[in-house]
C-alpha positions as CSV (number, residue, x, y, z in Angstrom):
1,X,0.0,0.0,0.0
2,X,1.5,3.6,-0.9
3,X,-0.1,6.8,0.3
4,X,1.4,9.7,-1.7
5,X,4.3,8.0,-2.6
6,X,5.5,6.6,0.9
7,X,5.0,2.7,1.0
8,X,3.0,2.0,4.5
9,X,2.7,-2.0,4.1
10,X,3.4,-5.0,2.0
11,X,2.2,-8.1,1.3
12,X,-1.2,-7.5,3.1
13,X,-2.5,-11.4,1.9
14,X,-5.2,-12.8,0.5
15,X,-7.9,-11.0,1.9
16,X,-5.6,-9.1,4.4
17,X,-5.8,-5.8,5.6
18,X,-2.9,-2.9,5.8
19,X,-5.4,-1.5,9.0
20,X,-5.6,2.1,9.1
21,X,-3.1,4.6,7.7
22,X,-3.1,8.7,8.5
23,X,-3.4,10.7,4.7
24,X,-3.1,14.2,5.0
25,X,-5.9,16.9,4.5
26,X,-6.5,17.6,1.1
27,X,-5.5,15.3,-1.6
28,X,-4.4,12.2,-1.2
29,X,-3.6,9.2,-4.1
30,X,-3.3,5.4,-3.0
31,X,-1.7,3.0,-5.5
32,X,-0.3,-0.7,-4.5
33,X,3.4,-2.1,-4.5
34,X,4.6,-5.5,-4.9
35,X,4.5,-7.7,-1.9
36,X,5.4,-11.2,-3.3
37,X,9.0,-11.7,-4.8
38,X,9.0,-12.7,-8.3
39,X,5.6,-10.7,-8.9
40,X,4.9,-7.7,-10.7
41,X,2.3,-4.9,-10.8
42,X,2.1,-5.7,-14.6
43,X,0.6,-9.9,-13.5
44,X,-2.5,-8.4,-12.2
45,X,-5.6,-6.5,-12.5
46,X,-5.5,-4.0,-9.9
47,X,-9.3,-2.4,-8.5
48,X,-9.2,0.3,-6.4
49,X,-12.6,1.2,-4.9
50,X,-14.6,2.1,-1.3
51,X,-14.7,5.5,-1.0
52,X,-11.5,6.1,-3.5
53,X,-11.6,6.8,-6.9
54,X,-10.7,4.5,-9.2
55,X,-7.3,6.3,-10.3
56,X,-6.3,5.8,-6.0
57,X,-7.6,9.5,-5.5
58,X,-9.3,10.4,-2.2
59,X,-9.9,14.1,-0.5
60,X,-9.8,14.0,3.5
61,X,-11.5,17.0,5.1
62,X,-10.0,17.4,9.3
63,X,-11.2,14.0,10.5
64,X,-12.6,12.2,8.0
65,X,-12.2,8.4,8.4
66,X,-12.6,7.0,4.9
67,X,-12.0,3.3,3.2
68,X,-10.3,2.7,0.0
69,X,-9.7,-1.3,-1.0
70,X,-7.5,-2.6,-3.2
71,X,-8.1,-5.5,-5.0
72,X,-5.4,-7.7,-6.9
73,X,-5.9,-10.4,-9.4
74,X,-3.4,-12.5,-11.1
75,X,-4.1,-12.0,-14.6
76,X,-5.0,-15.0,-16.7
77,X,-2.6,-17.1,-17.9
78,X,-1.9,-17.9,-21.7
79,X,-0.5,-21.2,-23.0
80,X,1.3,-20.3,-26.1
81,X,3.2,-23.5,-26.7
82,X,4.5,-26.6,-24.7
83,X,7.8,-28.4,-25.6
84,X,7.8,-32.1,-26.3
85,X,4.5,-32.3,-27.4
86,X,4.5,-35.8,-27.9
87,X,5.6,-39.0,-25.8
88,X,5.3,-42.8,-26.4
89,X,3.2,-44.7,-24.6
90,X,4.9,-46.4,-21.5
91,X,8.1,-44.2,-22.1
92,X,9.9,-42.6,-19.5
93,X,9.2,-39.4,-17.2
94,X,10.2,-36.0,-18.6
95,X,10.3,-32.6,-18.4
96,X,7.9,-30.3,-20.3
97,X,8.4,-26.5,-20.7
98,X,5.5,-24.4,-21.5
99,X,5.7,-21.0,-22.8
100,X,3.4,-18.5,-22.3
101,X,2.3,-15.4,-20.5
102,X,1.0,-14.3,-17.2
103,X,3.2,-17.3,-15.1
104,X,3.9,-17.0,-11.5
105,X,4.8,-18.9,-8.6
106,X,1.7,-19.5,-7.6
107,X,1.0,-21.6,-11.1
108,X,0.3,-25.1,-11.4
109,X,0.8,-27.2,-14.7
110,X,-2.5,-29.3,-15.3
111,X,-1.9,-32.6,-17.6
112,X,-5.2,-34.4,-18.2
113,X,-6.7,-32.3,-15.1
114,X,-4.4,-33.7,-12.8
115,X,-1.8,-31.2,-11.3
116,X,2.4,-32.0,-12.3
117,X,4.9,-30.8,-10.2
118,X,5.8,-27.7,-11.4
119,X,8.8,-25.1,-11.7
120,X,8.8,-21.7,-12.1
121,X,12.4,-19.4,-12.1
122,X,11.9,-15.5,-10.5
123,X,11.4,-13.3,-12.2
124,X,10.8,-15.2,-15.5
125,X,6.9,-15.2,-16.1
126,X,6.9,-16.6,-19.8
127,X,8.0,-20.2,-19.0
128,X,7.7,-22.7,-16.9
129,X,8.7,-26.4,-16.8
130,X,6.4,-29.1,-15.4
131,X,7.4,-32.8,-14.7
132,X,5.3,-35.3,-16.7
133,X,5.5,-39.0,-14.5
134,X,5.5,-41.8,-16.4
135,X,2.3,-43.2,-14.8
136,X,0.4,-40.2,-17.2
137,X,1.9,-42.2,-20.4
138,X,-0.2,-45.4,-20.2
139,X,-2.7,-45.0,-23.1
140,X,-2.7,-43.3,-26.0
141,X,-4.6,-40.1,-26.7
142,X,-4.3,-36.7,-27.2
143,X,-4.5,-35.1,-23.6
144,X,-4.9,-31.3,-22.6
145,X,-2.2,-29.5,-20.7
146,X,-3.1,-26.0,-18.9
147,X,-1.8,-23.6,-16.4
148,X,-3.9,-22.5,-13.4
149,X,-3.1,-19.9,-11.2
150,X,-3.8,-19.7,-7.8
151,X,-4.0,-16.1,-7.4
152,X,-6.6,-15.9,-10.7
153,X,-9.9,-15.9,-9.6
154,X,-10.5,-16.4,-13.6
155,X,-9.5,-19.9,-14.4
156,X,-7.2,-21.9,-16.5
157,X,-5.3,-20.6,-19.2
158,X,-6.2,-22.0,-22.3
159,X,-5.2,-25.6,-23.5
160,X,-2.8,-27.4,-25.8
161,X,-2.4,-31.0,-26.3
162,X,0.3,-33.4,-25.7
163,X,-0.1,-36.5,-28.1
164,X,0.5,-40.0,-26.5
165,X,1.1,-42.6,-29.3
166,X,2.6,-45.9,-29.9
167,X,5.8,-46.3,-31.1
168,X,6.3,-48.8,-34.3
169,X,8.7,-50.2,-35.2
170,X,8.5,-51.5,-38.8
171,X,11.2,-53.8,-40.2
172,X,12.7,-52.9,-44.0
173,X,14.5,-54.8,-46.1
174,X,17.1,-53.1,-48.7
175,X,16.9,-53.1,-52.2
176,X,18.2,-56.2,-54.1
């Protein structure tokens, strides 16, 4: 939370509350900071609202006591690509990296609706790398992978499709 510029709290939580804070007669503008490492300003939609103005502006006569909230969500993520995109049925584990937009460290890799263990590297929110068990690779079919956010009050992101297949194995003979 900044009031005119000073920062008066941080990281005020899900639902959490920066209590109250002393503005100064006259003018005042509140805007929000970053609380959460690896996060920025630019992830999420930010409401302001109460009795503030929607650009954080609020006017305090001598002792006016006055609510603003601020309201942050994670933007949506988007699944641009995922990378293999194919796997043999009753092959091995791997790794998958996903590339996209809007990734945190609050995201979770989806394969088939069932959440991976997933990795994401501060500050970089385009990619992400998810661990695909082998267990997943028993039939063959083309299964969705998305990325869900915690902090998104939206949903998934949208979905792209890893292709599980059997591998053949054809015999040829040379040329006489």
């Amino acid at each position: 939370l900044q009031i005119n510029g000073t920062t008066w709290a941080t990281n005020g939580g899900d639902g959490g509350s920066t209590g109250a804070q002393d503005g100064v007669v006259g003018s005042n503008t509140v805007g929000e900071t970053v609380g959460t490492p690896g996060t920025s300003l630019s992830d999420f939609t930010v409401v302001i609202g109460g009795e503030c103005a929607a650009d954080g502006t609020i006017t305090l006569a001598a002792g006016d006591d006055k609510t603003c909230t601020i309201t942050n969500t994670r933007k949506l993520p988007t699944l641009t690509s995922i990378d293999p995109a194919f796997a043999v049925v009753g092959g091995p584990a791997f790794s998958m990296t996903l590339s996209g937009t809007n990734f945190g460290e609050d995201s979770t890799v989806q394969f088939n609706g069932s959440d991976l263990t997933t990795h994401y590297t501060s500050p970089e929110t385009t990619h992400l790398t998810a661990d695909i068990p082998a267990s997943d690779l028993t039939e063959v079919g083309h299964f969705p992978v998305t990325v869900n956010n915690s902090l998104s009050t939206s949903g998934s992101s949208n979905s792209q499709t890893v292709t599980v297949y059997y591998k053949f194995l054809g015999l040829f003979e040379p040329d006489a």
